[in-house]
N, C-alpha and C positions, 0 to 999 in steps of 0.2 A: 480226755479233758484237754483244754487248749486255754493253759494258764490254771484260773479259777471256773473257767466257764464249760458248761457240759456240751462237747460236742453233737449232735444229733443223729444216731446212727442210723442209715436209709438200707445199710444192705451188708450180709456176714454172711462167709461163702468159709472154704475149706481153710484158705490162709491169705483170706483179704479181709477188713473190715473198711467200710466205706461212711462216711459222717459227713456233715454240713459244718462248718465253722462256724461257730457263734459272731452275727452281726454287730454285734453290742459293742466290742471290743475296742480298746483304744487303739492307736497307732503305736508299734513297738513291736517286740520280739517275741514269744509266747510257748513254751515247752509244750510238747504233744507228748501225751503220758496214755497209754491204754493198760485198765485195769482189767482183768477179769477174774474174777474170785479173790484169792490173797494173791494172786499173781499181777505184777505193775512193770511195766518197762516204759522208757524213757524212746519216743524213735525218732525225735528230730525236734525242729523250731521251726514255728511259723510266723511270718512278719506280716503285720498290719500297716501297709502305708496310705496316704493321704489320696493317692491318687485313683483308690478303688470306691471313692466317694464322689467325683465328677461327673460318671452319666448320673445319678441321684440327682445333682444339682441340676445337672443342667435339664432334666425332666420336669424337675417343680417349675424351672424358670420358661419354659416352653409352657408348660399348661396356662401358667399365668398369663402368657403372652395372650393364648388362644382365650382364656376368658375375658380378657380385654377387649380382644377384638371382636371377640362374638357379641360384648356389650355394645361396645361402638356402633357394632354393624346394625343389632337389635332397634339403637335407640334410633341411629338415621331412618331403618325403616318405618318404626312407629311414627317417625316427623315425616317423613315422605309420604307415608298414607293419612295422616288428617292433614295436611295443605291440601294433597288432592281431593281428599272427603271435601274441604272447606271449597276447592274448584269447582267440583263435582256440583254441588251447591249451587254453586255462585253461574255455572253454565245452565245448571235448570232454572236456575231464575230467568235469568237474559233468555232464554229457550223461551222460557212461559210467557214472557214480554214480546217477543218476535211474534209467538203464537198469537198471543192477542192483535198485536199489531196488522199481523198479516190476515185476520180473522176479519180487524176494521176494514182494510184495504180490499179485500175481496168483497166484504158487504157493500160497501161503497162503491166498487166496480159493480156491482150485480144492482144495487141502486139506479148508478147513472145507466144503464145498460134498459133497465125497466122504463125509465122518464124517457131515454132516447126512443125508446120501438113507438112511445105515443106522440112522437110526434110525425110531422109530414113536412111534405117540401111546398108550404106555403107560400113562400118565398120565393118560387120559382116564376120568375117571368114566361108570364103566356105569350105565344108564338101565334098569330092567327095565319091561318091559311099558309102559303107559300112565299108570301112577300118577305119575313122576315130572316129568313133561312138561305142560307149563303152560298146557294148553289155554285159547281165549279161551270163553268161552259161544257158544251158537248164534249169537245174535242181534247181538251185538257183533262177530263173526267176520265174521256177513252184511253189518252196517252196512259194515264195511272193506272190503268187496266191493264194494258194492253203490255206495258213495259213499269211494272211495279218494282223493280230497282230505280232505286235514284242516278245510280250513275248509266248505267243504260241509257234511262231516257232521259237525261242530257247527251248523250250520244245520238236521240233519234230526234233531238229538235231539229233537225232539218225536213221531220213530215209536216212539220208545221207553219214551214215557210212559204206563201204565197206568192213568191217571187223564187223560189228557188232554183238554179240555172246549173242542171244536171251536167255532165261532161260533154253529153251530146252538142250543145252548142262552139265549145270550142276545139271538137277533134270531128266535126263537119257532118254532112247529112248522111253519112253511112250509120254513124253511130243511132241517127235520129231514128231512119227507118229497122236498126235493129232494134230498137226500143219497143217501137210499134208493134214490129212482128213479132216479139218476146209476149208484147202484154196480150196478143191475140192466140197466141200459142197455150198462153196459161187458162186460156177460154175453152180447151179442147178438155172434157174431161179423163180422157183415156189420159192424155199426157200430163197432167194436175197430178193424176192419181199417182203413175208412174215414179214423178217427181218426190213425191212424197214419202212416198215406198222407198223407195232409192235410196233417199236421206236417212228414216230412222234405220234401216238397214248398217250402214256405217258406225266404225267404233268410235271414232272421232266427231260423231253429229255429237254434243253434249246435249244437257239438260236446259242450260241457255239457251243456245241452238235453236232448242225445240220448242221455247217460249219465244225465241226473237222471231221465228219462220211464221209459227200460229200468229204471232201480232203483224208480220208483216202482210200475210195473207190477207186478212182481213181488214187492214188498211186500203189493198190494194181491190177488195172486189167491195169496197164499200158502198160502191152505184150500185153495185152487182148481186143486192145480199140472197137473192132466188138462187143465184148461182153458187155462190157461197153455201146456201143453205143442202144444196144436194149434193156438194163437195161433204161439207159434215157428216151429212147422214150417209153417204156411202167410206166414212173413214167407220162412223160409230159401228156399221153394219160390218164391216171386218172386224172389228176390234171381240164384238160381241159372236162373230165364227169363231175368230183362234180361241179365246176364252174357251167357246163350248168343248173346240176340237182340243185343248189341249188339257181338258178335264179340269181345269180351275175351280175352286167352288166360285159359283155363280154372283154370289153376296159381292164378290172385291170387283166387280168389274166396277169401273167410273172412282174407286175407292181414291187411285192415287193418280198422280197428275204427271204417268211417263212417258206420254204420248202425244204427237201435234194434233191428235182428234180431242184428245182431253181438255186441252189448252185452247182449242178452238172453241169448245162448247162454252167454255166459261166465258169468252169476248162473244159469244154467236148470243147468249145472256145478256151480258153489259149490255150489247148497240140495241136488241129488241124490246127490254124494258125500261130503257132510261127517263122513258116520258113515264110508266107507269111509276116509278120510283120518285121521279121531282113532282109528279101532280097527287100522288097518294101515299109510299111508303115510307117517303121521303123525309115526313114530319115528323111521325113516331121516332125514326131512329136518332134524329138531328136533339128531338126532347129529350132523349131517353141519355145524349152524349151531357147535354148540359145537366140534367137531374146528375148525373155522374161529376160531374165538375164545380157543382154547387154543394152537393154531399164532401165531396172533398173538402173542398174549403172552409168547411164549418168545423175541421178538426187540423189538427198540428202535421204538416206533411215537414220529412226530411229530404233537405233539395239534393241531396246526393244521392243517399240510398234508393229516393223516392218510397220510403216506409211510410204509410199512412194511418193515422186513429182508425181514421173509417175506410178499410179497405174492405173488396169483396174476395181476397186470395187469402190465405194464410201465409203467403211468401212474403207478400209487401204488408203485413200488419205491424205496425209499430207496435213492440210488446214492452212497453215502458209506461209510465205515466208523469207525463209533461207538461209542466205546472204556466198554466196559460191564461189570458182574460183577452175577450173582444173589445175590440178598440174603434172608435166612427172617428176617422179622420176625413177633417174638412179638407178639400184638395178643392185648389183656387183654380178654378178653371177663367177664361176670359184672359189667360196672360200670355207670351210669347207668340203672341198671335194666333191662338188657337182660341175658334169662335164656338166654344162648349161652357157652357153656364156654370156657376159652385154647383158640388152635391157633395155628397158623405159617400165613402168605403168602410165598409167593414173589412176588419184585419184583425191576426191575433196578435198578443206580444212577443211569442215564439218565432211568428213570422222569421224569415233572412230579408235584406233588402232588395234582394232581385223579388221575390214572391211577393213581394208588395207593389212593387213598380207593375209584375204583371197582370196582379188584380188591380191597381188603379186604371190601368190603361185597357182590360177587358170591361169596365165599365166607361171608361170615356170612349171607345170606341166601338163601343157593343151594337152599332147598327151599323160598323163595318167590317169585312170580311177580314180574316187574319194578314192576309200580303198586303192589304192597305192600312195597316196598324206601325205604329212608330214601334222597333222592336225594343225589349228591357234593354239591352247592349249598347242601345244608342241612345239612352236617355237618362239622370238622375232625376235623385230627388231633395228638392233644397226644405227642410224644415225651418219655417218661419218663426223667430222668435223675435220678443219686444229688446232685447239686445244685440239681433241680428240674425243671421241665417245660415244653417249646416249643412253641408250638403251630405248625405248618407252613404256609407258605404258596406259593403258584403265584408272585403277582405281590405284590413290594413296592416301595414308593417307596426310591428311592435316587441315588445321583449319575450323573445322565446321564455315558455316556463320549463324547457328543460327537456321533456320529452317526443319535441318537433310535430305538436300536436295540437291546433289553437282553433275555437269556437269562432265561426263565422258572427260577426255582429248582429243584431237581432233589433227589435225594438224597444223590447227590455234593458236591451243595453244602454240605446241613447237615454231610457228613462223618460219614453214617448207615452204621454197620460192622453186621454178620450178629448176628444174634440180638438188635439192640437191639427196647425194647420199646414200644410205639403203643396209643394206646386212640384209639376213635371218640368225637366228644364230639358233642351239639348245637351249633350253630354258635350265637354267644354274642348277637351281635347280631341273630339271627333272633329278634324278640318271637315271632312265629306257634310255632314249634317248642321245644317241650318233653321234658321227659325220657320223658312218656309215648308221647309220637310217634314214639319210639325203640321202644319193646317193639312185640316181633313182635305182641302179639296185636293193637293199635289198629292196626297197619297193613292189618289185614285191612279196616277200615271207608275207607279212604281212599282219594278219587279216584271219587264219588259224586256223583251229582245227586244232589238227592231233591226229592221230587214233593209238591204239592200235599196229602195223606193221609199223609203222613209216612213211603211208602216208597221205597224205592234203588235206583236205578239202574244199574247197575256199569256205569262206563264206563273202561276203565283207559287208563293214558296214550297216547295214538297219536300224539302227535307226537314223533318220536324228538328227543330231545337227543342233543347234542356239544360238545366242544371245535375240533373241526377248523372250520376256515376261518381268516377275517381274523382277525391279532393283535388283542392287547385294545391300544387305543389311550387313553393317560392323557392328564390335563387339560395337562400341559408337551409334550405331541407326542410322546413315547417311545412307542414300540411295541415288545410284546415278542415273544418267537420262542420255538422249542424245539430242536429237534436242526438245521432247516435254516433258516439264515438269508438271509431275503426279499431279490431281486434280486441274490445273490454266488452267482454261475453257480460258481464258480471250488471256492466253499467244496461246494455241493451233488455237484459231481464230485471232491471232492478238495483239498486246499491246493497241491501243485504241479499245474503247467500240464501236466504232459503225461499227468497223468490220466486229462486227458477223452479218449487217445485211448482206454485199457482201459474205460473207463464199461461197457461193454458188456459186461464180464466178469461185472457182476453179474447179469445174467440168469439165471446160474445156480441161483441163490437161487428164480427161479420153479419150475423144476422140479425143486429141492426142497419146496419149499410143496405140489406138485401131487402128487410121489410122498408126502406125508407123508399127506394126505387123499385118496387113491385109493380106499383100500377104503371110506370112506367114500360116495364119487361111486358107486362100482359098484352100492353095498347102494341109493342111490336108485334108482337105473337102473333095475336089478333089478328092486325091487322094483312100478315105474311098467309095465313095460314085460311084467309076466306075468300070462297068464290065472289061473293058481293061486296065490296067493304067502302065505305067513302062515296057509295055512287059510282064507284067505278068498278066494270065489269072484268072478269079473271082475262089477263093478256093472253093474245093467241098465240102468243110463241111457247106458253104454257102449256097449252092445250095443244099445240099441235106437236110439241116433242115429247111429251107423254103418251099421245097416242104412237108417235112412231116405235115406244117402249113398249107400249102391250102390245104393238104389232111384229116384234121382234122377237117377243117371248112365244106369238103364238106360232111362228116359223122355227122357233126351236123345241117346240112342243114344252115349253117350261110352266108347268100347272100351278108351282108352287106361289099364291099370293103374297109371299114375304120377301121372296125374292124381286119381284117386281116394284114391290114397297121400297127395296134397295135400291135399287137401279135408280126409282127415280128422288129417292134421297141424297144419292150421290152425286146426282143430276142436275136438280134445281138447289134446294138447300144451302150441299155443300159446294159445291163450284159456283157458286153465285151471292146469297145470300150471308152466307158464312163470312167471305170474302167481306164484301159493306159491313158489315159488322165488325168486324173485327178491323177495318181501314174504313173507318169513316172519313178519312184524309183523302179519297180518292172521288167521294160525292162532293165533299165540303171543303169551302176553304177556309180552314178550321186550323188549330194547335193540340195533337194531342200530347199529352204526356205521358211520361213512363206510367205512370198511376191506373189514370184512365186505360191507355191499353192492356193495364191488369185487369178490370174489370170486363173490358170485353172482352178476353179473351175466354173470361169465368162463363159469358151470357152467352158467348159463341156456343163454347163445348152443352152447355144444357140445352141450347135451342139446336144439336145434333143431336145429343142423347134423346129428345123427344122424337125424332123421326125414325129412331133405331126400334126393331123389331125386339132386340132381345131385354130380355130381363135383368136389371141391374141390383144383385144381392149386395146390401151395403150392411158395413156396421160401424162397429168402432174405429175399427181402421181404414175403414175408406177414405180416401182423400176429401178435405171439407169443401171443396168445392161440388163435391158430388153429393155429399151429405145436406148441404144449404139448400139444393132443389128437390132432394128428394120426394116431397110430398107434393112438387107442383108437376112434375113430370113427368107423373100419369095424364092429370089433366090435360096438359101442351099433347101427349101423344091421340088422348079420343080427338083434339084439333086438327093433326094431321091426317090421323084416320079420315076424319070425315072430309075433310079438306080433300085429300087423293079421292075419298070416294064420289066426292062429287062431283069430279074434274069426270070422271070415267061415266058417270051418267048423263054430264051433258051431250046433246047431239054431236054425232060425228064434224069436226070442222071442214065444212064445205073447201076445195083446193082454192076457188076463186077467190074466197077472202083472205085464206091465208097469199096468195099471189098477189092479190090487191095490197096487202097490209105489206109486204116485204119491198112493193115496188113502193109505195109510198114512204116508205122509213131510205131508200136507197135515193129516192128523189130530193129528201129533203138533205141527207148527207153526204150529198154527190161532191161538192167542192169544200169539204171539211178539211181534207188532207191530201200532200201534194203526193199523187200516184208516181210519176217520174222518180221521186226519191226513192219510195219504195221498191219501184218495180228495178232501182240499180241494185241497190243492197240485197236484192231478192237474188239478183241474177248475181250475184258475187257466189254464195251458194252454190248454183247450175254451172258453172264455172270452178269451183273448187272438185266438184264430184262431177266433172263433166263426160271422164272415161267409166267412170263407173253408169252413169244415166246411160249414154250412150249403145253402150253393153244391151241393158236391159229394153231399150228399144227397137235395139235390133233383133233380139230373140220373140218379143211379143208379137203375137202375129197380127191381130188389130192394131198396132203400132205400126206394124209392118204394112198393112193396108191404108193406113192414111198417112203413110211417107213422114211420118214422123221424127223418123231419125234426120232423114235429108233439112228437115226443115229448122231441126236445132241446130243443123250444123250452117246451114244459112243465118242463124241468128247470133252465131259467134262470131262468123266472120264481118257481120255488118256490127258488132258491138264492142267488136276486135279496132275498127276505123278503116278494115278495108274496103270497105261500099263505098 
């Protein structure tokens, strides 16, 4: 017992008894008494104090805590999850909205897409004949060939100087008659050959090199082209031994352009069909450039990116939609002394002001060639109003919004409605440009060297201008944009986010671009790709460098018809034709744009892919340029097909006509280009590799039989000035 209360006894051993104290008890002192039977002894006191009751408390007060908190925590969760239920909601809503939204806007796209494929390029100004078409001159067409870097051939404007006064003249008549016997020397073909060999042999000949040497060649035997022409065919005629000897598959010969026989072929092309190209081919591709640039125009082009509605790439397709109306502005012609009547331009309101100046002034100047046109940079444009006149600008100074990012001004901007009225002015701060610089007739004079004897050069512009690339960047760090603004992924596919996953809808827009210039594409095709076309019968330099391919193949015993198919794909096609295609800038005196050379670049690659032998498995992932043609080029290929086959069934080309035909093409462009310039630059070359030529003259034994070494070394000494 412990007081009044019965202890609990847990365990009785020999002489221990063990109990639990009664809980219950108060705090105090309490006699521990054990009974057993009528025996009681008394064997101590036990104390009850206060403080065997604190963990108890503090137990209740901890659980309490933890059911607090477990409420707390409970009811925030229960509020956390219906706000979000209520988001959750409230995001499928706006989802379903976008859904729909994006639902209309695709219909809409797939709409305009349907009304665009039915229509055509009604609109398109017909071209009769060759009068309209803005051919470059001989000479200037060849230079673009011949030397198709810009800075180069401003470098080789001195072949074009008919007064040019080589060094010869003022380091006296040694230099004159080494000149002589240099250009007679190059008449030997052992030593031509020699020459040639010598140079690509070198690590230091580069790639330029070997385009500048092919152009200067052919500058210099231009009375000579017979001669020229069996220089070619004995470069082609090695090129196609190492090939065999060195086991190449036979497909890459002519493929790539590493060679001065390669480079040759492509100008030995240029000079032999230039007349069939201005009297026949001439017209399809010059149409096929404006169908390109009239399709353009009809949709929103950004002047930076150069991204267009109607593109034929997927690179340059504008994948936004740019909220636009056509606009016929009266442009007051008859003022500043320019003698061109009122007419109406079409414009969009998206337009920039440069893109407008250049379509106003490609229609006020559309019957003259691009170099005699007043360029955008030198002209504004003053909009006429009954309270005065604006003059328009691309880019003005104004209040940064913060993020050094600002819209080129547009025509939506000025709030330019249909029928208002625009005149062309001279640009005011141009001192250079006056009112007369405006009449068509001085623009005829403009864009001239002139020479030493006070005659002119024409050289018109060849370096294409644009707008497209990097923003204009002002002095406070703004940069400005036009329809797509730099680095907003967001903005380019769309202002909402789930845009980008239809992005892909605009491709439709390609093949409308593609259906709208088809008849276009076909009339070149066509007309590249037939023995008869126009009345005018297949050029002998066709026929007679084809035959020298089947006569090559049948020297290497090469059976295979696909291969031969190659060769002369690589032959005409692509070194020639490809070429005009893709630089119409080098026929025409023309402006092309970034845009347009997107598109030809699109018509180039299909008008190879039709000449190529092999099979092109396309799907889903093939590139869309290759997917756009796919159903036509099969057809373009039975053209070539029959095309080569036909070439190879006409009669063998008699030598007389082709000799006839080569002296007459050499007769008529005998005093095109000043040979003197040529044959010094030439000899600069012969001169840098003089020990190495040398060398090789003196071990070749036919070298060595026509004293050839002796005679170079005469022609250094007399170009040296010691004659």
């Amino acid at each position: 017992m412990v007081g009044n209360w019965n202890c609990n006894i847990t365990n009785v051993n020999y002489d221990t008894v063990t109990c639990t104290p009664p809980s219950e008890a108060d705090n105090g002192e309490y006699n521990v008494v054990v009974k057993i039977g009528g025996y009681e002894q008394n064997v101590g006191r036990l104390v009850y104090n206060n403080t065997s009751k604190t963990p108890t408390t503090m137990l209740i007060a901890i659980v309490i805590i933890i059911v607090v908190v477990l409420a707390i925590v409970v009811t925030a969760l229960v509020c956390i999850y219906r706000r979000r239920a209520n988001r959750s909601d409230e995001e499928v809503k706006n989802m379903q909205v976008q859904m729909d939204r994006m639902e209309s806007r695709v219909a809409n796209v797939c709409k305009e897409a349907f009304a665009e494929l039915q229509t055509d390029m009604s609109e398109l100004d017909t071209v009769g004949g060759g009068t309209g078409i803005p051919y470059l001159e001989y000479r200037v067409y060849l230079m673009r060939v011949l030397f198709p870097d810009p800075l180069t051939a401003e470098q080789q404007h001195t072949l074009l100087l008919s007064d040019y006064r080589t060094n010869s003249v003022r380091q006296g008549r040694g230099r004159t008659i080494g000149m002589e016997r240099f250009n007679r020397l190059l008449e030997n073909k052992v030593f031509m050959m020699s020459l040639i060999r010598c140079l690509e042999q070198q690590r230091g000949f580069s790639m330029k090199d070997k385009g500048t040497v092919a152009g200067l060649i052919m500058v210099i035997f231009q009375d000579r082209l017979h001669y020229a022409t069996e220089i070619l065919e004995q470069l082609l005629a090695d090129l196609i031994r190492k090939n065999m000897e060195s086991r190449n598959h036979p497909k890459l010969l002519l493929r790539r352009t590493e060679s001065v026989a390669e480079k040759m072929l492509t100008h030995w092309f240029s000079i032999l069909l230039y007349r069939f190209v201005v009297e026949c081919a001439g017209e399809p591709l010059f149409m096929l450039c404006r169908a390109i640039r009239q399709q353009v125009d009809k949709g929103p082009v950004d002047m930076y990116t150069g991204e267009a509605r109607y593109s034929l790439s997927e690179d340059k397709l504008l994948r936004q939609d740019v909220e636009h109306r056509t606009i016929v502005k009266c442009w007051l012609g008859g003022n500043y002394e320019l003698d061109i009547p009122d007419f109406a331009v079409k414009v969009l309101s998206c337009d920039s002001v440069s893109q407008v100046k250049r379509k106003i002034l490609d229609v006020a100047y559309m019957n003259l060639p691009y170099s005699g046109r007043p360029h955008p940079a030198e002209v504004d444009i003053e909009w006429r109003q009954t309270r005065g006149s604006v003059t328009l600008r691309d880019e003005e100074p104004s209040a940064n919004n913060g993020d050094n990012l600002m819209q080129v001004h547009t025509l939506e901007y000025y709030q330019i409605s249909d029928g208002s009225h625009v005149s062309i002015i001279p640009r005011k701060h141009n001192s250079l440009l006056n009112h007369s610089m405006m009449s068509s007739t001085s623009k005829t004079s403009n864009h001239k060297h002139n020479t030493t004897d006070g005659s002119n050069t024409s050289l018109p512009r060849y370096k294409q201008t644009s707008r497209s690339g990097t923003p204009t960047l002002m002095q406070d760090g703004t940069k400005f944009y036009h329809l797509v603004k730099p680095g907003d992924q967001d903005q380019r596919e769309g202002n909402d986010r789930t845009n980008k996953m239809v992005s892909e809808i605009y491709l439709t827009r390609l093949l409308t671009t593609k259906g709208t210039i088809q008849k276009y594409v076909d009339d070149l095709f066509e007309t590249v790709f037939s023995v008869v076309q126009r009345g005018h019968a297949l050029p002998l330099a066709v026929k007679h460098m084809f035959d020298f391919l089947d006569h090559q193949a049948d020297i290497h015993g090469i059976t295979d018809p696909e291969t031969v198919h190659t060769w002369k794909s690589n032959c005409l096609p692509l070194r020639f034709w490809v070429n005009l295609i893709k630089n119409p800038e080098f026929l025409y005196d023309i402006n092309k744009s970034p845009i347009v050379d997107c598109y030809l670049s699109v018509i180039a690659q299909t008008f190879m892919d039709s000449c190529s032998t092999a099979e092109h498995k396309l799907g889903k992932d093939s590139p869309s340029n290759k997917l756009l043609y796919a159903k036509d080029i099969p057809a373009y290929k039975g053209w070539v097909e029959r095309y080569y086959s036909d070439i190879s069934n006409m009669p063998q080309l008699n030598h007389k006509d082709m000799s006839a035909f080569l002296a007459e093409e050499s007769f008529i462009h005998q005093n095109e280009f000043n040979t003197s310039a040529a044959l010094t630059q030439f000899f600069g070359y012969v001169q840098k590799y003089s020990g190495e030529l040398l060398h090789i003259l003196s071990v070749d034994p036919e070298a060595q039989r026509q004293r050839l070494f002796e005679q170079l070394e005469d022609v250094s000494v007399s170009m040296n000035g010691a004659g």
